[in-house]
C-alpha positions in Angstrom: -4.8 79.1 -12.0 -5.4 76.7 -9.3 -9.4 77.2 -9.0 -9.2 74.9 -5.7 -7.9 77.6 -3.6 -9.5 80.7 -4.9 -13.3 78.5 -4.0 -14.4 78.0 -0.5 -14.6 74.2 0.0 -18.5 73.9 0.2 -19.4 75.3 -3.4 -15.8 73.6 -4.8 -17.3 70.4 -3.7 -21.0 71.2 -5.1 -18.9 72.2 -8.5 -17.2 68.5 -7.9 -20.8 66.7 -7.8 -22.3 68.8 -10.5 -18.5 68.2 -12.9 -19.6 64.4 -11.9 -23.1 64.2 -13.1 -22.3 66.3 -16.5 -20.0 63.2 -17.0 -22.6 60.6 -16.0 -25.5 62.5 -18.7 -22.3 61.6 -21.2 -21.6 58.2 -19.6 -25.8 57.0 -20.5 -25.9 59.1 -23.5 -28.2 61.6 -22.6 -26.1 64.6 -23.9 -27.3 67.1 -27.5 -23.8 68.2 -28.5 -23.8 71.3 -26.4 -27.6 71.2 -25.3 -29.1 71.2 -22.2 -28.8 71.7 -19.0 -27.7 70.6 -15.0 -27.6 73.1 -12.7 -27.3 72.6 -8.8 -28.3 75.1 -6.1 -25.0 76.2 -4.0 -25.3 74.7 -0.6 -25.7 77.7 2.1 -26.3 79.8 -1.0 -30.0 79.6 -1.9 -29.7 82.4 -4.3 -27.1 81.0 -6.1 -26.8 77.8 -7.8 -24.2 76.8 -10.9 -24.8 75.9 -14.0 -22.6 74.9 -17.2 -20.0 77.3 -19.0 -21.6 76.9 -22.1 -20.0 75.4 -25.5 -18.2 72.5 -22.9 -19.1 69.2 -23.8 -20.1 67.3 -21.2 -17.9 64.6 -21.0 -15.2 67.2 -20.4 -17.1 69.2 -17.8 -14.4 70.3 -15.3 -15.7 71.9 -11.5 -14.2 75.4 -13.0 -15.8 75.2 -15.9 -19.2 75.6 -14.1 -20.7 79.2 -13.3 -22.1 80.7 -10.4 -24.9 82.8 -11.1 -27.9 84.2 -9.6 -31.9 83.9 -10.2 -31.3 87.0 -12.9 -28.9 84.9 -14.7 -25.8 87.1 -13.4 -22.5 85.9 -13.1 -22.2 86.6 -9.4 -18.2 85.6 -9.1 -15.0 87.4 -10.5 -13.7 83.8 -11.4 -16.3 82.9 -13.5 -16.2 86.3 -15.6 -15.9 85.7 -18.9 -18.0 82.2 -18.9 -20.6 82.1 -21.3 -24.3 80.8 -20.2 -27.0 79.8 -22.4 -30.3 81.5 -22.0 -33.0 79.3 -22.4 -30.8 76.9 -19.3 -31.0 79.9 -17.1 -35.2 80.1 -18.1 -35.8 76.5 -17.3 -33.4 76.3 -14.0 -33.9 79.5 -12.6 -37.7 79.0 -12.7 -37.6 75.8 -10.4 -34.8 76.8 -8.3 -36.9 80.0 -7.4 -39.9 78.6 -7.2 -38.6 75.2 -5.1 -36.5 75.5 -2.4 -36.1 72.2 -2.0 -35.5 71.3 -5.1 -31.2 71.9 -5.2 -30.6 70.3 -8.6 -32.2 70.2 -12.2 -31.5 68.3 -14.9 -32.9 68.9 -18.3 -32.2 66.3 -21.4 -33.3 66.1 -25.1 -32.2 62.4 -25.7 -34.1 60.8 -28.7 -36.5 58.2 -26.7 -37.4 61.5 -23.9 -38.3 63.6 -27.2 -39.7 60.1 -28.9 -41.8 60.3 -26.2 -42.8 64.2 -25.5 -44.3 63.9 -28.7 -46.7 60.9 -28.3 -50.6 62.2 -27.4 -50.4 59.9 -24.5 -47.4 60.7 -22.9 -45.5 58.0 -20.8 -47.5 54.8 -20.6 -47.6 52.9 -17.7 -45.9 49.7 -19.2 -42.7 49.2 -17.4 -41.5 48.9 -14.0 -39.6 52.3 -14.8 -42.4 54.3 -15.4 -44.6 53.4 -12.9 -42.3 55.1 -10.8 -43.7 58.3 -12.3 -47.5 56.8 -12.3 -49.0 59.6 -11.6 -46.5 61.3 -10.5 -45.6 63.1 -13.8 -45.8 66.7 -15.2 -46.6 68.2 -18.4 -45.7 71.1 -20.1 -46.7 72.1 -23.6 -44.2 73.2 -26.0 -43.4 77.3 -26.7 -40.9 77.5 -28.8 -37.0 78.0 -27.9 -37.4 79.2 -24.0 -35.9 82.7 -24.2 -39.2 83.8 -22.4 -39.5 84.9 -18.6 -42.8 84.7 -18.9 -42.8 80.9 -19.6 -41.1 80.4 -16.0 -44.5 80.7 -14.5 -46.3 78.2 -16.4 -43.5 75.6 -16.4 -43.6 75.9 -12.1 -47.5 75.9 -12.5 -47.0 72.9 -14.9 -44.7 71.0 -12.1 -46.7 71.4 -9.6 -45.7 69.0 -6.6 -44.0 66.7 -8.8 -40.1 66.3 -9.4 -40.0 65.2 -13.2 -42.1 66.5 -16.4 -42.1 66.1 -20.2 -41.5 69.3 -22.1 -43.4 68.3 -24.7 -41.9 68.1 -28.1 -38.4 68.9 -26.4 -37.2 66.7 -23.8 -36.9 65.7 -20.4 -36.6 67.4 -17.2 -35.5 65.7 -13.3 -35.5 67.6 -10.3 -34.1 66.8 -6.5 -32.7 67.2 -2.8 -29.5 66.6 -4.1 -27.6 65.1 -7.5 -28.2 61.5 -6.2 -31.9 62.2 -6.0 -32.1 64.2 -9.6 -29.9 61.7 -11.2 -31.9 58.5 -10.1 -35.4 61.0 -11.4 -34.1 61.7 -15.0 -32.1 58.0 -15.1 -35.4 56.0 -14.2 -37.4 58.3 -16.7 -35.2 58.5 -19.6 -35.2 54.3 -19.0 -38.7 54.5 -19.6 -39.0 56.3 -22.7 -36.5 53.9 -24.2 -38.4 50.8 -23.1 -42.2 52.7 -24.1 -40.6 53.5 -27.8 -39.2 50.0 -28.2 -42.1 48.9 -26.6 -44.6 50.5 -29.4 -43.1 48.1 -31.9 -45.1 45.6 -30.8 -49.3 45.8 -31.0 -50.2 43.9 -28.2 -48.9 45.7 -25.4 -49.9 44.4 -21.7 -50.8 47.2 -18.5 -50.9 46.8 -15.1 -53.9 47.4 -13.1 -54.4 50.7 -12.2 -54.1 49.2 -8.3 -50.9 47.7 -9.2 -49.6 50.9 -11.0 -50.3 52.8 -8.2 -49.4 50.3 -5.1 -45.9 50.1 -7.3 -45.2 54.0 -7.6 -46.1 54.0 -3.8 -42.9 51.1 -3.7 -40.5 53.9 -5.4 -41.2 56.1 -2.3 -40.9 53.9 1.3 -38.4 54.6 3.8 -35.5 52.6 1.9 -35.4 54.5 -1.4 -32.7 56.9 0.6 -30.4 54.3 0.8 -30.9 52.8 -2.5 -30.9 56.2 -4.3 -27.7 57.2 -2.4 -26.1 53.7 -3.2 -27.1 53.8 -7.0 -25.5 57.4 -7.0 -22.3 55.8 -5.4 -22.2 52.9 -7.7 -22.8 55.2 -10.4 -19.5 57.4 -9.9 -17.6 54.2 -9.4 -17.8 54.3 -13.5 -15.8 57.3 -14.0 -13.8 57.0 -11.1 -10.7 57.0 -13.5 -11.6 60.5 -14.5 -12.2 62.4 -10.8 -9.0 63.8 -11.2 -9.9 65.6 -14.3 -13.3 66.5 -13.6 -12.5 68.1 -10.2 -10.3 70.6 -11.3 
């Protein structure tokens, strides 16, 4: 079945991106065997957004292996009948896409340093260039078990708040953004910083920044260029599986 023609153009190409940053979570690592979760709201469909078939690994994430579903957790399309999605990804998506509008994609990891980290008392610390990108700028949300529960939506938007990335404590990671540039630079700068804080904590004598210099720095992650350099990183990013954009979007 050629998937191409039986998908308008606009959510073929979303399922393109989203095929593309499955493979880039593999790329740096940041995959749990079939774990967690990227899902992307479908452009001119706000109701709507795709999310993995579930039991793909993603460095074989194809565009039709993705789902469309809706903020219920329906498959909405007759093509993607028969696609099985996980629960607790529909939970944690489907409560930021409804809640943010803006927010098209979400990413959720469990690598080893983002879990290292969830379950310090302290959270990220602002020791690295990395995280002060999320100085201040960084949600909490405390640990529930498995999310199967609808009611958990609720807290984890109220968690959120107005910021982009949180740490699920004692589970993971999760990124949010405009677009799969912006959500792959959030979760690629913060999983960089929970690999530098937990080889960091080997040594005693750690050195911080001034809180003015903390915060004048996070401030730096946000002027007028970070569009182009986030776009640019994105770009330079998909150069690395380049070889496999035949496979991927298919």
């Amino acid at each position: 079945m050629n998937h191409h023609l039986t998908i308008n153009p606009v959510e073929w190409e979303a399922r393109c991106q989203l095929a593309a940053l499955y493979r880039l979570a593999a790329h740096y690592k940041m995959t749990d065997l079939i774990d967690t979760h990227i899902s992307l709201r479908v452009p001119n469909e706000p109701n709507h957004f795709l999310i993995n078939r579930y039991g793909v690994t993603f460095d074989r994430m194809r565009a039709c292996d993705l789902v469309k579903i809706d903020h219920e957790g329906q498959i909405v399309e007759a093509y993607d009948q028969g696609k099985k999605v996980n629960v607790a990804g529909f939970v944690i998506h489907s409560a930021i896409h409804h809640a943010k509008p803006h927010l098209n994609c979400v990413i959720h990891t469990h690598t080893a340093d983002g879990v290292a980290v969830s379950a310090q008392r302290d959270g990220l610390l602002p020791i690295s260039q990395h995280a002060l990108k999320f100085y201040r700028r960084l949600s909490y949300h405390s640990y529930e078990g498995i999310a199967l529960s609808l009611e958990e939506r609720e807290r984890l938007v109220a968690d959120l708040g107005n910021n982009k990335a949180m740490i699920l404590r004692n589970h993971g990671l999760l990124a949010a953004g405009e677009s799969v540039a912006h959500a792959f630079h959030e979760i690629y700068f913060l999983e960089r910083a929970c690999q530098i804080q937990v080889k960091g904590l080997s040594s005693p004598n750690l050195i911080y920044p001034s809180e003015a210099i903390c915060e004048f720095t996070a401030a730096q992650f946000e002027q007028d260029d970070a569009e182009g350099i986030i776009w640019d990183a994105w770009q330079a990013a998909l150069s690395l599986i380049e070889q496999d954009k035949a496979d991927y979007c298919r």
